[in-house]
VOTIMAR-442190 format. One record per atom (N, C-alpha, C): chain; x, y, z; atom name. Coordinates in steps of 0.001 Angstrom, whole numbers, padded with zeros to 6 digits. Layout:
# residues N
- A  X  Y  Z  CA
...
//
This chain:
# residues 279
- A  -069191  -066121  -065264  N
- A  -068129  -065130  -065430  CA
- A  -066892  -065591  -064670  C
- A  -065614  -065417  -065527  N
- A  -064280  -065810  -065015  CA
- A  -063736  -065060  -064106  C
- A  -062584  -065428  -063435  N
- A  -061784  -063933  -062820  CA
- A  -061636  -063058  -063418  C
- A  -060870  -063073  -064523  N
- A  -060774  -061549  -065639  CA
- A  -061846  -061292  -065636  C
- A  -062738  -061469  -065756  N
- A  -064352  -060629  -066016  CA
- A  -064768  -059642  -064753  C
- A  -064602  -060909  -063907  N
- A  -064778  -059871  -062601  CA
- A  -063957  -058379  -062060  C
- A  -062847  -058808  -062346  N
- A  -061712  -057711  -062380  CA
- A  -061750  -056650  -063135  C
- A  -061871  -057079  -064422  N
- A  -062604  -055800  -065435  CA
- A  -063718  -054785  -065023  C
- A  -064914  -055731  -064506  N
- A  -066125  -055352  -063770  CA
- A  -065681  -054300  -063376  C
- A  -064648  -054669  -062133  N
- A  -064219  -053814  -060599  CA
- A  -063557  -052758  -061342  C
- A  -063113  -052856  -061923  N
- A  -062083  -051464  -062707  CA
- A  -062489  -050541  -063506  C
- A  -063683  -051213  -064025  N
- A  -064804  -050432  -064913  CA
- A  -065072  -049451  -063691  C
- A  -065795  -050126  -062916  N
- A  -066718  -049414  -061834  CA
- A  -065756  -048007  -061024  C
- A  -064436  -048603  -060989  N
- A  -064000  -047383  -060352  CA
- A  -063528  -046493  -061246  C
- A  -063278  -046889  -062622  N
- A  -062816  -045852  -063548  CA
- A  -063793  -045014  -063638  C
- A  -065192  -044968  -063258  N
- A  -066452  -044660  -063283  CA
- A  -066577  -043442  -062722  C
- A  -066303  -043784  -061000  N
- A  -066561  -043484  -059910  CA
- A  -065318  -042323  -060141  C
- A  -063914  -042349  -061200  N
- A  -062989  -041354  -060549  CA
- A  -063663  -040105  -061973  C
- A  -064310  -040644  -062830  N
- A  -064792  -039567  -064057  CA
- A  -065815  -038976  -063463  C
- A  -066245  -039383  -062937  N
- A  -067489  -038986  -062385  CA
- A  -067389  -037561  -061272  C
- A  -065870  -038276  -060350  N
- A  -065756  -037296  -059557  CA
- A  -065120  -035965  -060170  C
- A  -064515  -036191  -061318  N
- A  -063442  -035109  -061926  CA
- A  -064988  -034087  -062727  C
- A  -065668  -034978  -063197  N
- A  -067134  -034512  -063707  CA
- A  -067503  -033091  -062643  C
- A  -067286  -033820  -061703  N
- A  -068097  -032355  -060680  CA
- A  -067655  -031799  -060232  C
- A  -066052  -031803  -060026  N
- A  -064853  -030738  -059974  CA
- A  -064722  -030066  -061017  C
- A  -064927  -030201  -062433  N
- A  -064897  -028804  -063030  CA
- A  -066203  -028433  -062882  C
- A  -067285  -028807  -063185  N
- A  -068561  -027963  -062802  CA
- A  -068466  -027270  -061829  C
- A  -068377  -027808  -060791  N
- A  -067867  -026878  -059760  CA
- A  -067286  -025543  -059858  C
- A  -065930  -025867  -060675  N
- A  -064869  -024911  -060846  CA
- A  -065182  -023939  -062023  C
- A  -066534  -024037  -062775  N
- A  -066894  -023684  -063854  CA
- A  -067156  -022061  -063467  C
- A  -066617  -020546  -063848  N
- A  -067266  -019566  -063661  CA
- A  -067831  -018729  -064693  C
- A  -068595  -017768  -064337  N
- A  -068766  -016647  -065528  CA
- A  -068122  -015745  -065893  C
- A  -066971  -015975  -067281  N
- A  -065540  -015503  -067415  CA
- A  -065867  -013781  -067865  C
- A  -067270  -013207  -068304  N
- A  -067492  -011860  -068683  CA
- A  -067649  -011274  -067219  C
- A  -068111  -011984  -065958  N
- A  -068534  -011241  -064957  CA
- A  -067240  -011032  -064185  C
- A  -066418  -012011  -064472  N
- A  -065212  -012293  -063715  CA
- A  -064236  -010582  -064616  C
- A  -064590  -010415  -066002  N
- A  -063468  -009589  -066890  CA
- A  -063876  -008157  -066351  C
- A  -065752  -008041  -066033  N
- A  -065885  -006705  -065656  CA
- A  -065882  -006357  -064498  C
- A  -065474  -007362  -063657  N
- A  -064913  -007312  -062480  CA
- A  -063547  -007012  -062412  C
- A  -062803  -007478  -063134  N
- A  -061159  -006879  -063103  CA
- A  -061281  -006058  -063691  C
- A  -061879  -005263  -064797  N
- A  -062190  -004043  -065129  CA
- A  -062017  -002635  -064195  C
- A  -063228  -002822  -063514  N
- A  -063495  -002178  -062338  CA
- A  -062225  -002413  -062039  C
- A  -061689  -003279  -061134  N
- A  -060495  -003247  -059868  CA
- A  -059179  -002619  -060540  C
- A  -059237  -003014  -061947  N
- A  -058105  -002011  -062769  CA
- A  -058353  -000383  -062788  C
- A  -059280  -000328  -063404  N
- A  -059797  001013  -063061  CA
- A  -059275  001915  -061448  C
- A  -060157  001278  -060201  N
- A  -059871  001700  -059408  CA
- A  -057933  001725  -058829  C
- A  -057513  000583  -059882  N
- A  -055905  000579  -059206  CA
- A  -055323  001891  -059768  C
- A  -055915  002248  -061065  N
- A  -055137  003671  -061479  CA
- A  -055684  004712  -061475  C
- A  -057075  004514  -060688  N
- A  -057177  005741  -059841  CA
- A  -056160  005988  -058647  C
- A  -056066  004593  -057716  N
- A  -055707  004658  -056661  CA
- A  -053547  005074  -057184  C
- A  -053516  004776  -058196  N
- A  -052203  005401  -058727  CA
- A  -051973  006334  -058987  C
- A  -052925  006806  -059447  N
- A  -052996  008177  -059905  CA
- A  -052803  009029  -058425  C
- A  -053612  009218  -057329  N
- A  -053280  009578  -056505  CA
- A  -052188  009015  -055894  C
- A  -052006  008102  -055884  N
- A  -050408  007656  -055298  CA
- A  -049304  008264  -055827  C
- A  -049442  008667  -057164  N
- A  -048244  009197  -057836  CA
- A  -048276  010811  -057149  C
- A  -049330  011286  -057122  N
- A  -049867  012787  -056923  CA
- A  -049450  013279  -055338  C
- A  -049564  011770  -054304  N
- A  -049566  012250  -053218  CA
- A  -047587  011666  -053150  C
- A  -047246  011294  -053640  N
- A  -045733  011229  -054027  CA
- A  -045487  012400  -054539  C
- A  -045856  012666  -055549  N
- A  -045333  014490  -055691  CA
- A  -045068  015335  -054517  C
- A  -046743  015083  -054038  N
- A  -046395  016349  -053160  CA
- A  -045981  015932  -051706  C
- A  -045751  014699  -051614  N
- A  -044358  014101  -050772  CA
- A  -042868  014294  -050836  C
- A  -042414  014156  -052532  N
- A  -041496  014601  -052748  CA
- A  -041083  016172  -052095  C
- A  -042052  017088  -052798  N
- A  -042296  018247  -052673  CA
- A  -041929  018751  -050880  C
- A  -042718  018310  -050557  N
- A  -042845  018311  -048836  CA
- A  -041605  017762  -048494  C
- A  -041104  016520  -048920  N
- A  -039705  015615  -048422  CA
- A  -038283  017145  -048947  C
- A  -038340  017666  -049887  N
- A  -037651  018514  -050738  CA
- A  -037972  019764  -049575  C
- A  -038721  020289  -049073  N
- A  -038592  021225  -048576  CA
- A  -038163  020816  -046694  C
- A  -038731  020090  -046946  N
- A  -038339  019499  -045395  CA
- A  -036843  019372  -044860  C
- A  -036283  018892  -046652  N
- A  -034401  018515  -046279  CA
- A  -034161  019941  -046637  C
- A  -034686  021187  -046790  N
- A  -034223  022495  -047055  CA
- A  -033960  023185  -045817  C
- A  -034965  022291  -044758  N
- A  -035342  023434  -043814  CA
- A  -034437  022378  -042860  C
- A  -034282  021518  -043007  N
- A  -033683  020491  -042258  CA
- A  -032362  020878  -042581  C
- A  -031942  021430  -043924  N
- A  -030414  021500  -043903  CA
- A  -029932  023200  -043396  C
- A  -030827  023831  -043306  N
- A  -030424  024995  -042801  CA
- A  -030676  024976  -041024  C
- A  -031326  023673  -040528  N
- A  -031420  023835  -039244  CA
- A  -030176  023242  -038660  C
- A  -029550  022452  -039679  N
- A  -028808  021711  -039577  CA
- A  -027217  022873  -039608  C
- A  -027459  023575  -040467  N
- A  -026157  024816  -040255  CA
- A  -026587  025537  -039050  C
- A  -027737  025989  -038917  N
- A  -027589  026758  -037767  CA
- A  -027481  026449  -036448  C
- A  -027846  024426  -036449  N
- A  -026988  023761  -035428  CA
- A  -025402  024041  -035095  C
- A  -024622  023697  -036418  N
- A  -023363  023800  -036828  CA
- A  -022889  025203  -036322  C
- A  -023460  026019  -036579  N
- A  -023184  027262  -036115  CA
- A  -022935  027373  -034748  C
- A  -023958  027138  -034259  N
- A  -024585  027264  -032527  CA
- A  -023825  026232  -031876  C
- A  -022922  025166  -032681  N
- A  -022020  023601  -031901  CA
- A  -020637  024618  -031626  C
- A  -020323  025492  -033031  N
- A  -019187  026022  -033135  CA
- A  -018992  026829  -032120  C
- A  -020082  028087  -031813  N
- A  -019909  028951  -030878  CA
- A  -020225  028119  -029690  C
- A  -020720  026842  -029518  N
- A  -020936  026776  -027801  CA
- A  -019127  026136  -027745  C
- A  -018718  025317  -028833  N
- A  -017275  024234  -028208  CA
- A  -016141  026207  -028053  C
- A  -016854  026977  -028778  N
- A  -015604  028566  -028752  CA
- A  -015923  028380  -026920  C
- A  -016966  028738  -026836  N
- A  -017568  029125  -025512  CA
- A  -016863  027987  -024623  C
- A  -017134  026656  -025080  N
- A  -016704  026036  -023830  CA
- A  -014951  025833  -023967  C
- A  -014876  026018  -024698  N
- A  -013093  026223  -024632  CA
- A  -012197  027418  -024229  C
- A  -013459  028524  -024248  N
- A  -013393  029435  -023441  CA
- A  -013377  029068  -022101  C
- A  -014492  028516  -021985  N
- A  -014838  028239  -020346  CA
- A  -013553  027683  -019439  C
- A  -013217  026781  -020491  N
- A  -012223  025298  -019758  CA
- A  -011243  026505  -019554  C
- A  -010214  026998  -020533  N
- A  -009642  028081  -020464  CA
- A  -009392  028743  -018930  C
- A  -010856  029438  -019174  N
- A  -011106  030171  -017636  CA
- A  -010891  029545  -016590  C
- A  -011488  028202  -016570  N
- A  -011538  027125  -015743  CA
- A  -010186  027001  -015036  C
- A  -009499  026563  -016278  N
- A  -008117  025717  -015850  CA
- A  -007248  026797  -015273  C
- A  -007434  028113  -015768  N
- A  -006862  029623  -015108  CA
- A  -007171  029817  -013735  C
- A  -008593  029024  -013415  N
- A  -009358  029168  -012128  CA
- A  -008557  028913  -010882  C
- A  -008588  027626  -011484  N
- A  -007847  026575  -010847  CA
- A  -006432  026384  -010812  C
- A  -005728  026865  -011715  N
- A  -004002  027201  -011371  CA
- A  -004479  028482  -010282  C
- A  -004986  029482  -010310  N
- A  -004873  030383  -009496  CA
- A  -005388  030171  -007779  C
- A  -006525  029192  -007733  N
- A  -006838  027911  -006460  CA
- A  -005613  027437  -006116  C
- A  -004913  026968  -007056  N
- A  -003946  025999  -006556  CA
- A  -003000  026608  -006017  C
- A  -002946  027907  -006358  N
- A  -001472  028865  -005593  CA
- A  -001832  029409  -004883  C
- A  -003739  029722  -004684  N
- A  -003604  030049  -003287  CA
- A  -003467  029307  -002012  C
- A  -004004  027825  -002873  N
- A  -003740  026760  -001881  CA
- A  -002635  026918  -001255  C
- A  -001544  026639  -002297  N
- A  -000036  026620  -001604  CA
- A  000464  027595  -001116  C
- A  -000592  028842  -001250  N
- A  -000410  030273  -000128  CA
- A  -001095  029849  000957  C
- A  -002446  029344  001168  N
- A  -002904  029548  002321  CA
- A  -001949  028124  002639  C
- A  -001496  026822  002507  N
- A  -000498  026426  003440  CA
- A  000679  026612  003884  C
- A  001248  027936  003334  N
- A  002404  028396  003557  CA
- A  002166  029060  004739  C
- A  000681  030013  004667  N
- A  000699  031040  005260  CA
- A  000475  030476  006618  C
- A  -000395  028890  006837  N
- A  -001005  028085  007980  CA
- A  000425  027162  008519  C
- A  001921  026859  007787  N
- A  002613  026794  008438  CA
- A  003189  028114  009598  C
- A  003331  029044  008501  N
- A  004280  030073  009162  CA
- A  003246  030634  010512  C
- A  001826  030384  009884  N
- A  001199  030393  011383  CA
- A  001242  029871  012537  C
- A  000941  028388  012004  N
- A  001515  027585  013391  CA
- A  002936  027883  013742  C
- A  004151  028309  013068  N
- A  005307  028698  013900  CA
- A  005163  029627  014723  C
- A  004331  030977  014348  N
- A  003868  031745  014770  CA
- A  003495  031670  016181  C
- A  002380  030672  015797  N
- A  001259  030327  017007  CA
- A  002536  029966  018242  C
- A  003573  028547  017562  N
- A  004039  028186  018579  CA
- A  005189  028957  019298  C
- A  005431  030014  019018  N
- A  006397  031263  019027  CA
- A  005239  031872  020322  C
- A  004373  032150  019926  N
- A  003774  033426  020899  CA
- A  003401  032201  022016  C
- A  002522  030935  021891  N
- A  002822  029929  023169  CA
- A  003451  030303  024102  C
- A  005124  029964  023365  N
- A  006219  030118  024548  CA
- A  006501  031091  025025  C
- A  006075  032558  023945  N
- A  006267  033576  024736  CA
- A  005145  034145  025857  C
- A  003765  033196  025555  N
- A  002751  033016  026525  CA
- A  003510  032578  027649  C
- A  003979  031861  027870  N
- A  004498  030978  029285  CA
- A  005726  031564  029694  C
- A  006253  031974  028673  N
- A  007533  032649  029572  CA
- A  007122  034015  029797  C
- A  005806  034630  029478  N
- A  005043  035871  030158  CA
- A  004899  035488  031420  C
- A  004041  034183  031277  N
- A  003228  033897  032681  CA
- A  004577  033231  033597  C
- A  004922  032883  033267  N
- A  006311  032268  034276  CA
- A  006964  033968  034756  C
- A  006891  034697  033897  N
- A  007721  036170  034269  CA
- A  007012  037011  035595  C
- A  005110  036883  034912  N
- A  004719  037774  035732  CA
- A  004284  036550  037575  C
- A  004178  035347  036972  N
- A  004596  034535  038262  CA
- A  005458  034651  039021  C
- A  006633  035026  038998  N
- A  008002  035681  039336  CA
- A  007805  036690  040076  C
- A  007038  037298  039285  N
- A  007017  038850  039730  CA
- A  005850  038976  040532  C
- A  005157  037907  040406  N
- A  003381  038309  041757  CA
- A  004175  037250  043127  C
- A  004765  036894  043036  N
- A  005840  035554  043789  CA
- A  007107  036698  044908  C
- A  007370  037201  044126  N
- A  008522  038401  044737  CA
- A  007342  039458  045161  C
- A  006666  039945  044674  N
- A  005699  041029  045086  CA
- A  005312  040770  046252  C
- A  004798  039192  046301  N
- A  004223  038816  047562  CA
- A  005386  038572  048925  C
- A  006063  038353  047936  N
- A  007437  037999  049003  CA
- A  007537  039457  049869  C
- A  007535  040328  048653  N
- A  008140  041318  049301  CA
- A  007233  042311  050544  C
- A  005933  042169  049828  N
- A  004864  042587  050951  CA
- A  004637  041554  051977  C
- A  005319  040080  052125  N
- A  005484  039669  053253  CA
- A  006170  040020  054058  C
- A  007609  040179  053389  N
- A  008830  040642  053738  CA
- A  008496  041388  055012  C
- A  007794  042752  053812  N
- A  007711  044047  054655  CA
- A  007059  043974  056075  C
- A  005973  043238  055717  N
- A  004674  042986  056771  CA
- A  005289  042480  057950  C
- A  006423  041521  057420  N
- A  006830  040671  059016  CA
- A  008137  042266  059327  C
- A  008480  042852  058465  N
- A  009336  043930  059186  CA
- A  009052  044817  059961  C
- A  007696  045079  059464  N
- A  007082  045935  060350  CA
- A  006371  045705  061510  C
- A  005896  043745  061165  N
- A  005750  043541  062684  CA
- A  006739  043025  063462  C
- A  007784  042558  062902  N
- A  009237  042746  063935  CA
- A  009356  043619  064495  C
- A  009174  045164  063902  N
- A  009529  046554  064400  CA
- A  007981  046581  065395  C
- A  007363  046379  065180  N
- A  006201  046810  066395  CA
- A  005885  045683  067289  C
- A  006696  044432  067053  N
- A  006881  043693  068174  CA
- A  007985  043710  068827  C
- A  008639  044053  068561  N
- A  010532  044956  069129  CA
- A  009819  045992  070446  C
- A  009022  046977  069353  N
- A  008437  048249  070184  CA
- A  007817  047533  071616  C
- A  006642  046885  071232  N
- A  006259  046196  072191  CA
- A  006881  045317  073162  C
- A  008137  044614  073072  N
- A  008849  043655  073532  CA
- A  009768  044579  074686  C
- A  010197  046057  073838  N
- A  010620  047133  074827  CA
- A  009759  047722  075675  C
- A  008795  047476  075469  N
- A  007593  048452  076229  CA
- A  007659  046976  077665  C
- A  007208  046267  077158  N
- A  006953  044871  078064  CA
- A  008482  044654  078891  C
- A  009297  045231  077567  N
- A  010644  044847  079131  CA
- A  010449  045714  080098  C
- A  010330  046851  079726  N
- A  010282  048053  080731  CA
- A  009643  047904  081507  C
- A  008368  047492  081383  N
- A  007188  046834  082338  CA
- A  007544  046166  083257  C
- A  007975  044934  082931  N
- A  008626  043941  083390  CA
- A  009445  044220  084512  C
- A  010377  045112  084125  N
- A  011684  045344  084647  CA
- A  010945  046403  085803  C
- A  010012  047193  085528  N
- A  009520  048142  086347  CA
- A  008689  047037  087584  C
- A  008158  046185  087107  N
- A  007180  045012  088091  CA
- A  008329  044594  088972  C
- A  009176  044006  088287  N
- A  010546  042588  088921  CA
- A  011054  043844  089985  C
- A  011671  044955  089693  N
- A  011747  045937  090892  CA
- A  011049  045922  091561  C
- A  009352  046142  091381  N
- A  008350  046138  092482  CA
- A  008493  044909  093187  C
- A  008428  043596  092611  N
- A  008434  042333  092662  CA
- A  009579  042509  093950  C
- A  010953  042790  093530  N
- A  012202  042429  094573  CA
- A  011317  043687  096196  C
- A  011194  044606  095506  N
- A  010914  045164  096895  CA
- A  009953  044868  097332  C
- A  008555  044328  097161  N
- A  007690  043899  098015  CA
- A  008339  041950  098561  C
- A  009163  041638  098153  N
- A  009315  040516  098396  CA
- A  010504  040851  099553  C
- A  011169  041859  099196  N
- A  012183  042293  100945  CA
- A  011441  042932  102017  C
- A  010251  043558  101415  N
- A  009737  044141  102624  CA
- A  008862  042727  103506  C
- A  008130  042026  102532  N
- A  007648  040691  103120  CA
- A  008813  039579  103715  C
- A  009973  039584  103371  N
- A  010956  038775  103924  CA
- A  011223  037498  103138  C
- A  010162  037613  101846  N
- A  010097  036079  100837  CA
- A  011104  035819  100346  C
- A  011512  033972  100370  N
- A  012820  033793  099950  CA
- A  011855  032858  098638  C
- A  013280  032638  098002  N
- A  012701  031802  096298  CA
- A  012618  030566  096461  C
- A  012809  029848  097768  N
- A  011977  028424  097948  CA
- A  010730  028685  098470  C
- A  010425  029992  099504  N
- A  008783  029986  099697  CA
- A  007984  030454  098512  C
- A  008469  030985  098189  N
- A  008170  031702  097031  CA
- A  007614  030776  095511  C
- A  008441  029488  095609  N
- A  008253  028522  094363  CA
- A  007045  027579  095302  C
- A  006703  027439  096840  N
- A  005399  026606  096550  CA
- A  004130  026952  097138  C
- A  004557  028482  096783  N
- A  002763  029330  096941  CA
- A  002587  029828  095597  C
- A  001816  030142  095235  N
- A  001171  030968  094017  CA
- A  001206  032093  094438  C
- A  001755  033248  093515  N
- A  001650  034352  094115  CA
- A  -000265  035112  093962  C
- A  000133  035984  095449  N
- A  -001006  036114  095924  CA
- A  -002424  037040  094866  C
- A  -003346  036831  095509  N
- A  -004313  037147  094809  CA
- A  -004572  036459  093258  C
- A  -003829  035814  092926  N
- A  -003974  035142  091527  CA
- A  -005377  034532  091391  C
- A  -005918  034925  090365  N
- A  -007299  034287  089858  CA
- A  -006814  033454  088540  C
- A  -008171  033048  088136  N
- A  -008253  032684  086854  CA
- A  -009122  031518  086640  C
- A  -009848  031205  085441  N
- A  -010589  029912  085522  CA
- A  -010521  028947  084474  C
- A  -011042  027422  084914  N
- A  -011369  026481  084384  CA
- A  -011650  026261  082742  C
- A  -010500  025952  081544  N
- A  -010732  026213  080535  CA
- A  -011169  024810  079873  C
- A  -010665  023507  080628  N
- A  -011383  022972  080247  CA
- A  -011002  021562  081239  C
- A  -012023  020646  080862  N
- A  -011824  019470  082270  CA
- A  -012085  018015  081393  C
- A  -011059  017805  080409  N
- A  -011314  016541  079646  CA
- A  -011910  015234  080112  C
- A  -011058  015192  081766  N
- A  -010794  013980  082189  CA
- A  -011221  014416  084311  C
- A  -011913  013539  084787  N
- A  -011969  013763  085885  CA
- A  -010587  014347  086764  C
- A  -009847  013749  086041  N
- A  -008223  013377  086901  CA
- A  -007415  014608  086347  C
- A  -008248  015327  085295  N
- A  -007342  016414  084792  CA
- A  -008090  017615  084338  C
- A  -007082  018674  084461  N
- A  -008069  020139  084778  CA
- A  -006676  021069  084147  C
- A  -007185  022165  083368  N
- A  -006868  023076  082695  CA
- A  -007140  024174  083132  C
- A  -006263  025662  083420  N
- A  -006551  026467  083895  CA
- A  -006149  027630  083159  C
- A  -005986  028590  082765  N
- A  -006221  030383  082088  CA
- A  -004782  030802  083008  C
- A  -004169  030515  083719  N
- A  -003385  030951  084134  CA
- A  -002160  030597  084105  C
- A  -000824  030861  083621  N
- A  000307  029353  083649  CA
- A  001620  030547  083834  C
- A  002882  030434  083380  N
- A  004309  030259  083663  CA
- A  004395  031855  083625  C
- A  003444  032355  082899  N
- A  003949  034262  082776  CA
- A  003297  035006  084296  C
- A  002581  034481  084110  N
- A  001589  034783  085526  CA
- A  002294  034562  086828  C
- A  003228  033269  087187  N
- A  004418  033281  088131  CA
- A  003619  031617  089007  C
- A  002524  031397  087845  N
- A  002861  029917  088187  CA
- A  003642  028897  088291  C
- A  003838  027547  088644  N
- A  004970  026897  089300  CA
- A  004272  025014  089304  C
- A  005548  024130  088887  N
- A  004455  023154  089070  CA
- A  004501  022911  091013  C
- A  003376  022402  091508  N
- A  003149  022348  092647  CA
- A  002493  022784  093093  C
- A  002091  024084  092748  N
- A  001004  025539  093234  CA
- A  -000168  024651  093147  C
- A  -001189  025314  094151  N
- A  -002026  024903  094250  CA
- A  -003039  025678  094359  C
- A  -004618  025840  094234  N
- A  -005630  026779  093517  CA
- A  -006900  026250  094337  C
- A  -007604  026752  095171  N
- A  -009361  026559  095156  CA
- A  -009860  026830  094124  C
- A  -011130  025595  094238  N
- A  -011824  026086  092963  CA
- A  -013000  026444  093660  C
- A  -014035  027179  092554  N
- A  -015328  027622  092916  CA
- A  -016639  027260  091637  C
- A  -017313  027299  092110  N
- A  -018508  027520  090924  CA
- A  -018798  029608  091161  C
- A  -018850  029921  090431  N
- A  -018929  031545  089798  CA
- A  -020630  031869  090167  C
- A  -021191  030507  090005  N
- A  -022975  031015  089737  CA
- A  -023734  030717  091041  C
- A  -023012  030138  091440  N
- A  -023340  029783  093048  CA
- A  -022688  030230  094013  C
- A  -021091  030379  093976  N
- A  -020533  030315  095220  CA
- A  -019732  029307  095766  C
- A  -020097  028017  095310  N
- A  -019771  026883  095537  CA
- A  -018179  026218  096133  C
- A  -018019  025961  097387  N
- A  -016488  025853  097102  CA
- A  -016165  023989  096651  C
- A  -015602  023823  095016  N
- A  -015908  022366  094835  CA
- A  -014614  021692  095427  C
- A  -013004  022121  095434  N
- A  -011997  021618  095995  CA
- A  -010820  022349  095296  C
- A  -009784  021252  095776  N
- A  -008171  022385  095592  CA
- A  -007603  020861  094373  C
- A  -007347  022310  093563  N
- A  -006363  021382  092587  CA
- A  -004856  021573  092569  C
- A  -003867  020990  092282  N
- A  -002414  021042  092133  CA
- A  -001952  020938  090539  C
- A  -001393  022182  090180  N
- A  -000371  022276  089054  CA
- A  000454  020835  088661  C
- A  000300  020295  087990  N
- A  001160  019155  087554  CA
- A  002413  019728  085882  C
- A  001785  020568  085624  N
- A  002260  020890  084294  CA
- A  002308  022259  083490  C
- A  003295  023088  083461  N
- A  003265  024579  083025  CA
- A  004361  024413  081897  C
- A  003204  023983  080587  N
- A  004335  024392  079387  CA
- A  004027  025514  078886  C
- A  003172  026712  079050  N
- A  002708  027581  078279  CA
- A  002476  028842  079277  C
- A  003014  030158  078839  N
- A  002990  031057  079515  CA
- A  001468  031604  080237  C
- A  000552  031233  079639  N
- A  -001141  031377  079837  CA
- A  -001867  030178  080312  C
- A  -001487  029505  080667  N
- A  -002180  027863  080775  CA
- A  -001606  027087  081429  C
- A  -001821  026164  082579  N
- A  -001529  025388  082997  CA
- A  -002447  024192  083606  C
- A  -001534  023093  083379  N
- A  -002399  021770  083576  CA
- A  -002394  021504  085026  C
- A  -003829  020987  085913  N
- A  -003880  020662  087230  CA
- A  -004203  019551  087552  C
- A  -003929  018656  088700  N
- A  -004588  017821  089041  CA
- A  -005491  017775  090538  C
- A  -007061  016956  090630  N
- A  -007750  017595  091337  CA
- A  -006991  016500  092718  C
- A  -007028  017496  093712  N
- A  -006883  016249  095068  CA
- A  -008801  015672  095422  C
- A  -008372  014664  095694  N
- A  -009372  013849  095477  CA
- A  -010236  013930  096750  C
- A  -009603  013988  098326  N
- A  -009960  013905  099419  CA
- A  -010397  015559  099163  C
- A  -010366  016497  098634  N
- A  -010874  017740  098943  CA
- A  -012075  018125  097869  C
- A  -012245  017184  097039  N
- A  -013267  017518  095698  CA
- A  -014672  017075  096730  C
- A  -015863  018374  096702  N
- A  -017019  017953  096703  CA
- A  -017745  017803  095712  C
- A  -017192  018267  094455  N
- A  -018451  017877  093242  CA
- A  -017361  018070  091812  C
- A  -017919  017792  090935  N
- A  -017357  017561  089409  CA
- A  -016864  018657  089153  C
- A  -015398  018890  088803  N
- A  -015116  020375  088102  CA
- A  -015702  020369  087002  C
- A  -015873  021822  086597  N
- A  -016690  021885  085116  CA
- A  -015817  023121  084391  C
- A  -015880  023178  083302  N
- A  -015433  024011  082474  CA
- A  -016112  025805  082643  C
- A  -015172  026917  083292  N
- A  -015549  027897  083588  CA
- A  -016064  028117  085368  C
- A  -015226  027045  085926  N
- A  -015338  027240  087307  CA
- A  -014032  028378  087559  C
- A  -014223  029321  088891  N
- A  -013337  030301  089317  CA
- A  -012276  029403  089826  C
- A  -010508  029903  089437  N
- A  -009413  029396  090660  CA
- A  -009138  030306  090882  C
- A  -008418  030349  092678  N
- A  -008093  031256  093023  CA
- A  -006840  030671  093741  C
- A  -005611  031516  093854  N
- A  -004375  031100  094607  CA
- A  -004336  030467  095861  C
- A  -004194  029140  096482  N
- A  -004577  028701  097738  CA
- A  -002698  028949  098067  C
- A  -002896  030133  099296  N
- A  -001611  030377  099578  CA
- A  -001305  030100  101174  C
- A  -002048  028806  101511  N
- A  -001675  028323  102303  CA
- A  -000299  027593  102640  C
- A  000186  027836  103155  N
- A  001662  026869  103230  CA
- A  001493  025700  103285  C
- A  001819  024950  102649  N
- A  001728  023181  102459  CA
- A  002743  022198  102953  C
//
């Protein structure tokens, strides 16, 4: 066998192999065309049943859809209705509103009229606050003045009274004074370096060893120079003699102790008595 033979062979064989396969693709594909017809039978059947109610439940869809837009269009007016009276209402409202509020707004500009003219007010009665209190200051200022006034007039007048009473005194003593001093023969140099007689008085205070204070001074007819024993009051004690150095005050005078005559510490509330020895 030649090449062409062989080739033929090979082409035979597969022309074979592709009939063969087409062979058992329609067998395959082969069905039973009466079982297949009373099968679409049936499924026709059931489609116009299932139409039949489809059309039926469309009716009464329609039906239902038809009453639904009935009730839908009258809910729909009595929306319309109920939009109309609420925009009356709220245009009412705004109305009221905006009336509200112009009438806010003027009381506003009342109550700041009324809160200026207050504060002028306020600052009006202030000043007439202070020029009260400045007035009745004035007047509790003079009041007091004047019950000072009075107070020192009346103790002018009852220290006048007294000042006459004390001259008289005075003047009645300084008489006694001149005549017991002619009947004694006293002249006004013996006289300035004794203490007059019987004079007491004591120790008010003793700051300083070297210095001594006494209850008795310039009204009394003390003198600087005079000179005084001292005593202790609780004992008896005679402690020494002090000398007047200083009479600025009609009640009081300053002493100094002599040193050769001190036996012990002066103390505050020791007795003096006039040392009217001639010196």
């Amino acid at each position: 066998m030649n090449l062409v033979g062989k080739i033929f062979t090979v082409l035979i064989f597969l022309m074979c192999v592709v009939f063969g396969t087409f062979a058992l693709m329609v067998h395959g594909a082969h069905k039973n065309w009466k079982v297949e017809v009373v099968a679409l039978n049936d499924q026709l059947t059931a489609a116009n049943k299932d139409k039949k109610n489809l059309e039926e439940e469309k009716v009464s869809l329609d039906t239902a859809l038809k009453d639904e837009k009935a009730r839908t269009l009258k809910r729909l007016v009595a929306l319309e209705n109920e939009k109309n009276l609420a925009v009356a209402e709220r245009d009412a409202n705004a109305a009221k509103i905006q009336e509200a509020e112009d009438k806010a707004r003027r009381l506003v500009l009342a109550i700041e009229g009324a809160n200026k003219n207050l504060a002028v007010l306020q600052t009006a009665i202030d000043g007439m606050r202070k020029d009260i209190k400045v007035t009745v200051d004035e007047r509790n200022s003079l009041e007091s003045k004047l019950v000072n006034t009075t107070d020192d007039l009346q103790n002018a007048v009852n220290e006048r009274a007294k000042l006459e009473k004390l001259g008289a005194q005075l003047a009645a003593q300084i008489n006694q004074l001149k005549q017991l001093a002619q009947y004694f023969k006293l002249t006004q140099n013996s006289m300035a370096k004794t203490p007059p007689t019987d004079l007491e008085g004591e120790v008010t205070s003793a700051p300083r060893p070297d210095v001594v204070e006494i209850s008795v001074g310039a009204d009394d007819g003390v003198r600087k120079g005079h000179k005084f024993v001292v005593t202790r009051p609780s004992t008896g004690k005679y402690i020494g003699i002090i000398e007047v150095i200083q009479v600025d005050y009609g009640n009081r005078a300053v002493c100094r102790p002599e040193s050769k005559s001190m036996n012990d510490q002066i103390q505050r509330g020791d007795h003096v008595k006039a040392y009217t020895k001639p010196t």
